[in-house]
MIDO-551750 format. One record per residue (C-alpha): residue in one letter; x, y, z. Coordinates in Angstrom, 1 decimal, padded with zeros to 4 digits, always signed. Layout:
# residues N
<site "A", <X, Y, Z>>
...
This chain:
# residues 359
<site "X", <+054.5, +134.0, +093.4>>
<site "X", <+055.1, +134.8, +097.0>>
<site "X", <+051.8, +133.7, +099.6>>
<site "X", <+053.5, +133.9, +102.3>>
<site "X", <+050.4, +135.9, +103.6>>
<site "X", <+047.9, +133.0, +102.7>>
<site "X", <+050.2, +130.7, +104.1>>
<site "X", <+049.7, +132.3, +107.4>>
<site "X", <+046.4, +132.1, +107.6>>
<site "X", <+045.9, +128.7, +106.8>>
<site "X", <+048.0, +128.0, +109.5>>
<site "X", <+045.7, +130.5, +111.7>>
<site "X", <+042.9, +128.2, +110.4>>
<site "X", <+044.3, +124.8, +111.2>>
<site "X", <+046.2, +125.2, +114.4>>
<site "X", <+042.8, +125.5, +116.2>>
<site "X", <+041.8, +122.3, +115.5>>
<site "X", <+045.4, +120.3, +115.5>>
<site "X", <+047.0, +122.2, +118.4>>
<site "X", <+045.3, +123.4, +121.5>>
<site "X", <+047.5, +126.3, +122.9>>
<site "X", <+046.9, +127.8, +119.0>>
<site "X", <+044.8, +131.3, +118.8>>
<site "X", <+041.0, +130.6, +117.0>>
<site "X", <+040.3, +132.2, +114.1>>
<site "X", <+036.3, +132.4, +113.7>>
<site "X", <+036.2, +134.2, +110.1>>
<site "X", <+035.5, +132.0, +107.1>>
<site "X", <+038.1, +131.5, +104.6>>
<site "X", <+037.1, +133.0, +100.7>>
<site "X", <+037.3, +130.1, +098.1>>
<site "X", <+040.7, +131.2, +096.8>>
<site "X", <+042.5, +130.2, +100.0>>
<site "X", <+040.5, +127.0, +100.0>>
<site "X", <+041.5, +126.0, +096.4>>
<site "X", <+045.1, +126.7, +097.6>>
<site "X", <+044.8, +124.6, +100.8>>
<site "X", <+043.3, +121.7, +099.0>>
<site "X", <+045.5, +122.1, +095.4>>
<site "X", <+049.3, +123.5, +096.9>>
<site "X", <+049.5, +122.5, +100.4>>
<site "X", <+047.0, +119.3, +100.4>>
<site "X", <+045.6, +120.6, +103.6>>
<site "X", <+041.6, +120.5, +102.4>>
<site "X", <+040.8, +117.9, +104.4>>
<site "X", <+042.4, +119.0, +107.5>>
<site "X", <+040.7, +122.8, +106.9>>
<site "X", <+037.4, +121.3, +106.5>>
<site "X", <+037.2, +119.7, +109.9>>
<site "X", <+039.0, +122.5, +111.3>>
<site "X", <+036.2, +125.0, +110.1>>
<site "X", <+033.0, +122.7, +109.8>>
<site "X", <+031.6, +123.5, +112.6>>
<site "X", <+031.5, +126.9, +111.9>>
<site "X", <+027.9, +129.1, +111.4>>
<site "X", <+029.1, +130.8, +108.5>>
<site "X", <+031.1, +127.8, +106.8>>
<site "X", <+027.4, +125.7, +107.5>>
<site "X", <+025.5, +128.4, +105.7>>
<site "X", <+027.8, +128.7, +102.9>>
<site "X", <+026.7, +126.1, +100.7>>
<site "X", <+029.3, +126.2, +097.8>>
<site "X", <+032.0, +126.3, +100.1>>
<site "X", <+030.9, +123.7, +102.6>>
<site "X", <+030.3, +121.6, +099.4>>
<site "X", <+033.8, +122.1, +098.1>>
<site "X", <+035.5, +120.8, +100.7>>
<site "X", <+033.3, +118.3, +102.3>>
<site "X", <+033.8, +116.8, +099.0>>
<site "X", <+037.5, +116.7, +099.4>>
<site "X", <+036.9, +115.4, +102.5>>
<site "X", <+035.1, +112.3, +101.4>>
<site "X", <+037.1, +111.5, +098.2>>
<site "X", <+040.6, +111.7, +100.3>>
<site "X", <+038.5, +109.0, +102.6>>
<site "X", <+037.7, +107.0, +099.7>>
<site "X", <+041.1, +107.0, +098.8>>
<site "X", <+042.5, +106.1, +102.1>>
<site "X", <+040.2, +102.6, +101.8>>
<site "X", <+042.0, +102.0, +098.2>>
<site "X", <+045.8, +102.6, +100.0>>
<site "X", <+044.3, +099.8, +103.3>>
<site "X", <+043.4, +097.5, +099.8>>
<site "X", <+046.7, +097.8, +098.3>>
<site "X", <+048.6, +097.6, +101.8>>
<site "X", <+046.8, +094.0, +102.5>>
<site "X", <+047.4, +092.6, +099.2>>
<site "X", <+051.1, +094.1, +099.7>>
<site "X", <+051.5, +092.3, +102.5>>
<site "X", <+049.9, +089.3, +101.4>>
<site "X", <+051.6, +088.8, +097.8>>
<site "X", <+055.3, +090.2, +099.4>>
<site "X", <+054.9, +087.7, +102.8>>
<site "X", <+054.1, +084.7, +100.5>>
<site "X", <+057.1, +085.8, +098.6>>
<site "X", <+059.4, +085.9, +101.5>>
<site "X", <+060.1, +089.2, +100.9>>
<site "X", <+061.3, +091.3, +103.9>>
<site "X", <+059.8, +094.9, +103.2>>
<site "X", <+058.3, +098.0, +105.3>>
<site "X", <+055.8, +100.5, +104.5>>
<site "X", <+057.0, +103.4, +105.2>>
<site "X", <+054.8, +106.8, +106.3>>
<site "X", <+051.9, +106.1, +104.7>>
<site "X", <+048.3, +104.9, +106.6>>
<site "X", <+050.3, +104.1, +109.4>>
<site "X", <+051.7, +107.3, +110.2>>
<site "X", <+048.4, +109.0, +109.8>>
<site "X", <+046.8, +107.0, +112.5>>
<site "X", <+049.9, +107.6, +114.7>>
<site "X", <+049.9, +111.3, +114.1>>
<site "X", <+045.9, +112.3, +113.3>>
<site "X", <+042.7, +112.0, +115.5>>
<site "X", <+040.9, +111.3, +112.4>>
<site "X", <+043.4, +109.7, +109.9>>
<site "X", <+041.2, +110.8, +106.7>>
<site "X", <+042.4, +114.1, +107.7>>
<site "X", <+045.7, +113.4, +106.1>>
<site "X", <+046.6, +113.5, +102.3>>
<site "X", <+048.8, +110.7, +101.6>>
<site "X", <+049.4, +110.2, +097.4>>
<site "X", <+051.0, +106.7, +097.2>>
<site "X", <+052.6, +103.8, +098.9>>
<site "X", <+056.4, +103.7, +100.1>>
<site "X", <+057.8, +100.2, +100.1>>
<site "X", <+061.0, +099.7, +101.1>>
<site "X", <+063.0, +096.9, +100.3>>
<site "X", <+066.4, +095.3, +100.9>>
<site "X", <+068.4, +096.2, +097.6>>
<site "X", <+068.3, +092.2, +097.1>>
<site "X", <+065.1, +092.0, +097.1>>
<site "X", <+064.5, +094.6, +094.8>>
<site "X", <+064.0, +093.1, +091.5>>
<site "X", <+061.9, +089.7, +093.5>>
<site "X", <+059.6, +092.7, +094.6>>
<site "X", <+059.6, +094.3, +091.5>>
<site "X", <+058.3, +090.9, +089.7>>
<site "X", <+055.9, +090.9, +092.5>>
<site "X", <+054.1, +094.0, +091.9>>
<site "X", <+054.1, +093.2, +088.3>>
<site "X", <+052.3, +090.5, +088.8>>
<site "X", <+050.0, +092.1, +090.8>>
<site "X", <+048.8, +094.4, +088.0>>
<site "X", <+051.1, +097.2, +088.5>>
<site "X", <+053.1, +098.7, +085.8>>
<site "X", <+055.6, +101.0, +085.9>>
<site "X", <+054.6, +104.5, +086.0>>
<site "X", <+054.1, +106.8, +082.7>>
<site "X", <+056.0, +104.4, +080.1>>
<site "X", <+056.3, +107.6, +077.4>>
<site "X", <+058.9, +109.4, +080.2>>
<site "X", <+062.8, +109.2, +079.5>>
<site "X", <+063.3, +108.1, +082.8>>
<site "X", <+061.4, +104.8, +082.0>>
<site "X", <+063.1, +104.2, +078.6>>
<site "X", <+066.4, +104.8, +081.1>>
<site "X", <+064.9, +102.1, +083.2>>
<site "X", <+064.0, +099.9, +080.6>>
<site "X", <+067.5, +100.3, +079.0>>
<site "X", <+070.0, +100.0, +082.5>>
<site "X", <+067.1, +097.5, +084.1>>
<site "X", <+066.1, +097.9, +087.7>>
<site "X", <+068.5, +097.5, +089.5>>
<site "X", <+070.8, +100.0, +088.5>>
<site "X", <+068.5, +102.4, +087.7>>
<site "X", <+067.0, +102.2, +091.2>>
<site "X", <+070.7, +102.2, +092.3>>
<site "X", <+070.7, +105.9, +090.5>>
<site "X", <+067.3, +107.4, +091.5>>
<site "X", <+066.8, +105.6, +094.6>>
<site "X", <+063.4, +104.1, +093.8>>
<site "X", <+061.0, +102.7, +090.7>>
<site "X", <+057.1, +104.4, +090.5>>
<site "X", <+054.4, +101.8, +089.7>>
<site "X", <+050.8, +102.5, +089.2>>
<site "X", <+047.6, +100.2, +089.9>>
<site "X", <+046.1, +099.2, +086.4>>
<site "X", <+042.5, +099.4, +087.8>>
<site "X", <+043.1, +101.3, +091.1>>
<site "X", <+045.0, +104.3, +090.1>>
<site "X", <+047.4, +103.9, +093.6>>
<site "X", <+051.1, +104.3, +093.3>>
<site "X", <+053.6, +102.5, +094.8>>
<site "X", <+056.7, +103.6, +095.4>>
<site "X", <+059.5, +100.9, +095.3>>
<site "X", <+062.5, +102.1, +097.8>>
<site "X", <+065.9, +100.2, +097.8>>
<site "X", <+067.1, +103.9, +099.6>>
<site "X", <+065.6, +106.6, +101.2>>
<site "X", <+067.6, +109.4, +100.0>>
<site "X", <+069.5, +109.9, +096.4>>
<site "X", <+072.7, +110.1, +098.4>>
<site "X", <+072.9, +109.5, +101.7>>
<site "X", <+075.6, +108.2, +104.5>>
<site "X", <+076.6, +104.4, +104.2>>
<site "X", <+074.5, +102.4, +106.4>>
<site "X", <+071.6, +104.9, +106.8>>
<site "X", <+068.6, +103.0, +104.8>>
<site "X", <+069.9, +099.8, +107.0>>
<site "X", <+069.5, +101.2, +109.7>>
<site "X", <+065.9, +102.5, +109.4>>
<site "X", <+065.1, +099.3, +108.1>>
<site "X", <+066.4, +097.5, +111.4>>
<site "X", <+064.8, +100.0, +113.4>>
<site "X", <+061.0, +099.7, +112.3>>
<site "X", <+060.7, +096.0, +112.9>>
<site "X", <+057.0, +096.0, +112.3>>
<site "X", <+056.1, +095.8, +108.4>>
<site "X", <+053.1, +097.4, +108.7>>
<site "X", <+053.6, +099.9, +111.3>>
<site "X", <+057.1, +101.7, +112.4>>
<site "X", <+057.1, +103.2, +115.9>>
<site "X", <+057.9, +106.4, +115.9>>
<site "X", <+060.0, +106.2, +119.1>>
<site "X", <+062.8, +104.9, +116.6>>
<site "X", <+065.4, +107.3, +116.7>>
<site "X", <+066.7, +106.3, +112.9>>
<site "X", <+063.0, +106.4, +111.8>>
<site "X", <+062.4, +110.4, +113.3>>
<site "X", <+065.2, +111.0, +111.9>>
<site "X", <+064.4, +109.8, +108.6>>
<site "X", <+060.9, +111.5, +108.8>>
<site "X", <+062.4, +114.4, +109.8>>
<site "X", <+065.1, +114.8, +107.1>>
<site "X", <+062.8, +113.6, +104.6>>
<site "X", <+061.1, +116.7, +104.1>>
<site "X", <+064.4, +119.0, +104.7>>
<site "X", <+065.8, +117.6, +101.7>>
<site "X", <+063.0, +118.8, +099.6>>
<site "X", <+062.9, +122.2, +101.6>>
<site "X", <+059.2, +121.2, +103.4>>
<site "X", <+057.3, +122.5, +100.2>>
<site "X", <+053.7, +121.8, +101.7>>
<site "X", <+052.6, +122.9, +104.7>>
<site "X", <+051.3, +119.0, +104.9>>
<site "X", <+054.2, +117.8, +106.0>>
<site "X", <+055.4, +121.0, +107.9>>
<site "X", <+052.0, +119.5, +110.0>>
<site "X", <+053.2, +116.1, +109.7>>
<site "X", <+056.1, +117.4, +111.6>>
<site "X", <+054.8, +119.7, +114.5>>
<site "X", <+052.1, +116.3, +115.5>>
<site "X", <+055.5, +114.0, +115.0>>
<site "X", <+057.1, +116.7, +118.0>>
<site "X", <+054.2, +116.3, +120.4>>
<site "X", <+053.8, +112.6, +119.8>>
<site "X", <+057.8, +111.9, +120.3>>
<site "X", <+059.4, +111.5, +123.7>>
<site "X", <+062.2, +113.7, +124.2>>
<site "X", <+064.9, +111.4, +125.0>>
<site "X", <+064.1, +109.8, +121.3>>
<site "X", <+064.8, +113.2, +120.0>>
<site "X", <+068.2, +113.3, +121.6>>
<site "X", <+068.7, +110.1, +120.3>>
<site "X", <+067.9, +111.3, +116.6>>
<site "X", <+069.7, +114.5, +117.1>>
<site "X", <+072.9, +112.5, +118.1>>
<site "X", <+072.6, +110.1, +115.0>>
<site "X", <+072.1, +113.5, +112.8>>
<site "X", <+075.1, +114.9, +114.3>>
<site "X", <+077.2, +111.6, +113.4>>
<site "X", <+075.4, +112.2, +110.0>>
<site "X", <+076.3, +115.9, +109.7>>
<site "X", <+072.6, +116.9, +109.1>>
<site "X", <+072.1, +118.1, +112.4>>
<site "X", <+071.9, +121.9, +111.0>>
<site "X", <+068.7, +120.6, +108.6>>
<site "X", <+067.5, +118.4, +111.8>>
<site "X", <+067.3, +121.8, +114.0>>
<site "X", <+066.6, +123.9, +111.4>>
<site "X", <+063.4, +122.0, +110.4>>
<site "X", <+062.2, +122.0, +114.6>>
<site "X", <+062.6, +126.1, +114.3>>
<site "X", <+060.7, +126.2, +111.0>>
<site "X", <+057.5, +124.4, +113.1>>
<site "X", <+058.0, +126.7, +116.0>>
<site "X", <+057.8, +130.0, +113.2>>
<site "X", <+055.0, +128.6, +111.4>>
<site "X", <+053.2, +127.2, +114.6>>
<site "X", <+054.5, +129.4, +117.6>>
<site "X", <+054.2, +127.9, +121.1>>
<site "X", <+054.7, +124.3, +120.0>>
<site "X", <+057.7, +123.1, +120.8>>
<site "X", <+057.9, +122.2, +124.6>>
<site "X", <+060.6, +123.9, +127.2>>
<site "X", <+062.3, +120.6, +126.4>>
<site "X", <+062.2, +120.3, +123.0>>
<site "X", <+063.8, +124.5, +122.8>>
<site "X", <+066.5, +123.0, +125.0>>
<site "X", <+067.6, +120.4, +123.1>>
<site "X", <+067.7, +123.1, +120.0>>
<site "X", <+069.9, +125.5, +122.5>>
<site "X", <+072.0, +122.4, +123.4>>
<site "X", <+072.6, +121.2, +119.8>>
<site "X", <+075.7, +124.0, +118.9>>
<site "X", <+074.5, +124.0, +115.6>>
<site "X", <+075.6, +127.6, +114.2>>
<site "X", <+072.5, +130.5, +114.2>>
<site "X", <+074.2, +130.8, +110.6>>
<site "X", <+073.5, +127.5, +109.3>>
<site "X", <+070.0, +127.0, +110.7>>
<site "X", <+068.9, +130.1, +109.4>>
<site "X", <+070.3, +129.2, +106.1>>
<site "X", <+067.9, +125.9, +105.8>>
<site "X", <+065.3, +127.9, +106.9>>
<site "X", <+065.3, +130.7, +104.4>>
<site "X", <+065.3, +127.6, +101.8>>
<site "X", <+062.2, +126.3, +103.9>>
<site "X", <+060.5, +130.1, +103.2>>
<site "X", <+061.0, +130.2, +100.1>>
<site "X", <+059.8, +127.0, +098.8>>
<site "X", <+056.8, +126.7, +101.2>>
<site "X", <+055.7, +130.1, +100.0>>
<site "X", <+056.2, +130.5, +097.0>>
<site "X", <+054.7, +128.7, +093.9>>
<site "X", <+056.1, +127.0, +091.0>>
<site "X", <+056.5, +129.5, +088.3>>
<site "X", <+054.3, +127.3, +085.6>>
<site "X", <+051.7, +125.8, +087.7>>
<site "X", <+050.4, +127.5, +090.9>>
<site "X", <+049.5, +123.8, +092.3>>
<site "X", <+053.1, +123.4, +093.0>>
<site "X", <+056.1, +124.6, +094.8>>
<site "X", <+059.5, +125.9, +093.2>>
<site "X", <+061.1, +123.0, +091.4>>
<site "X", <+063.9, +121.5, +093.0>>
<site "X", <+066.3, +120.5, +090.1>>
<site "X", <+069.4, +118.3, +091.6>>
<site "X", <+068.0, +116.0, +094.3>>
<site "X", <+071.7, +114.8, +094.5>>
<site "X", <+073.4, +118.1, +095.2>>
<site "X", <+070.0, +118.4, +097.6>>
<site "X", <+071.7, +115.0, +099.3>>
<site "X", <+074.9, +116.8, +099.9>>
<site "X", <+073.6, +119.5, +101.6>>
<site "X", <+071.8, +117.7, +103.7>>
<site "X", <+074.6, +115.5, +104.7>>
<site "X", <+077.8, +117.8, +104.0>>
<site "X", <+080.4, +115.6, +105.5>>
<site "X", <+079.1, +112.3, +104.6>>
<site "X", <+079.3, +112.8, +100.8>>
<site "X", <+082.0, +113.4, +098.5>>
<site "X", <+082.5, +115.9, +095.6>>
<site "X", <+082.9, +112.8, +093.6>>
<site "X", <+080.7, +110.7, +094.8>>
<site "X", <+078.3, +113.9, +093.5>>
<site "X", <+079.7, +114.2, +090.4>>
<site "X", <+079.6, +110.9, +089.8>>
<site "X", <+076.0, +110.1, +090.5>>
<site "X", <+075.3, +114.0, +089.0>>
<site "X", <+076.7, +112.2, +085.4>>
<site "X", <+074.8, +108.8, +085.8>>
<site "X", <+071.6, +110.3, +086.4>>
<site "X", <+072.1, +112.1, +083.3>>
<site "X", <+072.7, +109.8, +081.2>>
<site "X", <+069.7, +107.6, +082.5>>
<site "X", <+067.3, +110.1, +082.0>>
<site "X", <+069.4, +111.2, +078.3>>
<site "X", <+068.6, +107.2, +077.3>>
């Protein structure tokens, strides 16, 4: 179902409040835009403060209770993710495990006034591929057990063991017993991705617990992140336009010369334009420049970007809570880094997965 339309307005809703150089729209959203802010796009905290102050929204009282009660639980949750991050760090540093967290709390106090305004849904811990299974024991211990044990995938795991299953899918999902927090367990950041890429984002965000986002390889992971899946929420399509204004310019060179090594410089630009289209006026002078400057072709950037349509507006054809289902995150891989990976190297990890998940 194409909401193309409702995406629009949310966006006429919430650039008031995030972006001050956006137009202000003073009419009240109806209840079916708000369900689709806080269930599709994760965005019902963010619309709340960006309409709470309104006369109407204030005088609406089933509204006003709707999403002031996504407001709170999102801030209740936020205080379960800082309990898991301490014990994290705490259980993985007595370990001597090098790790970093990834996104996360961290990036919502880098990028949000007011941090409970962000929607984050687990914990992304990335490890050296060494210290994968240590980790793994760790969290274990910890009262953490691998995520939904009836799924194939987990009987694959199971079966192959860790370490080469997280060699296939990139990562394992655990789940708090008692908390109900995930935690994503990262030996890689991408299905496929360039030799050396993962290492280098590792290296780059020396602190643990917070990465600085002046890190070229960690903007560009951030950035590339949510090409690969196509941006499908306008949550992280905000993530992005407060990463722009928060991120020096010659950083962004920086990360657009890395993409370029990388051959993802066409999802790179393309995902800057999709910000500008969605949230006009954002990008600086400097920022349009360095798209100009890039020589990426029109062609290819507008080809990412009628991906980035598509799967931003439009819903998943079973449940209306999602966007379109993206089948083949290792053909998504290639595309994303066309030179870097191999028709083999595709096919190969095309027929592994397969048989993990088969198992």
């Amino acid at each position: 179902m194409l909401r193309q339309y409702d995406v629009e307005r949310l966006c006429q809703y919430i650039g008031p409040y995030l972006f001050s150089n956006s137009p202000s729209n003073v009419t009240l959203p109806d209840e079916k835009l708000i369900d689709f802010a806080v269930a599709r796009h994760r965005v019902g905290p963010i619309l709340y403060n960006s309409i709470k102050n309104l006369s109407a929204f204030q005088q609406t009282e089933t509204l006003k209770d709707k999403l002031q009660s996504v407001y709170h639980q999102n801030c209740h949750k936020i205080m379960l993710r800082k309990a898991v991050e301490r014990n994290l760090h705490k259980c993985l540093d007595a370990n001597s495990i090098d790790y970093r967290l990834v996104k996360g709390l961290a990036l919502s106090k880098q990028l949000y006034a007011d941090p409970s305004c962000r929607v984050s849904r687990d914990v992304d811990l990335l490890v050296a591929p060494a210290n994968l299974e240590a980790a793994l024991d760790v969290l274990l211990e910890q009262g953490y057990s691998i995520w939904d044990t009836r799924s194939k995938k987990i009987l694959g795991l199971n079966f192959f063991g860790p370490t080469h299953y997280a060699n296939c899918f990139k990562d394992i999902t655990l789940e708090h017993s008692s908390l109900g927090i995930q935690v994503e367990l990262h030996q890689r950041l991408f299905h496929l991705e360039p030799k050396g890429l993962t290492l280098a984002v590792f290296n780059s965000t020396c602190d643990k617990n917070t990465p600085v986002l002046t890190a070229p390889h960690y903007l560009l992971y951030l950035i590339l992140h949510g090409a690969l899946v196509y941006w499908p929420r306008l949550k992280m399509i905000l993530d992005l336009a407060l990463l722009v204004q928060k991120t020096p310019i010659e950083c962004a060179h920086q990360s657009l010369a890395i993409a370029h090594n990388y051959g993802a410089d066409a999802a790179f630009v393309a995902s800057l334009e999709f910000v500008e289209e969605l949230f006009p006026n954002q990008l600086t002078k400097a920022w349009m420049e360095l798209i100009d400057n890039s020589n990426v072709p029109r062609d290819d950037r507008e080809r990412f970007k009628q991906k980035f349509r598509h799967t931003l507006m439009n819903d998943h054809e079973n449940d209306p809570q999602h966007p379109p289902k993206l089948r083949d995150f290792w053909k998504l891989s290639k595309e994303i880094f066309p030179k870097q990976i191999s028709q083999t190297q595709l096919i190969y990890n095309q027929l592994i997965g397969s048989l993990v998940v088969r198992i």
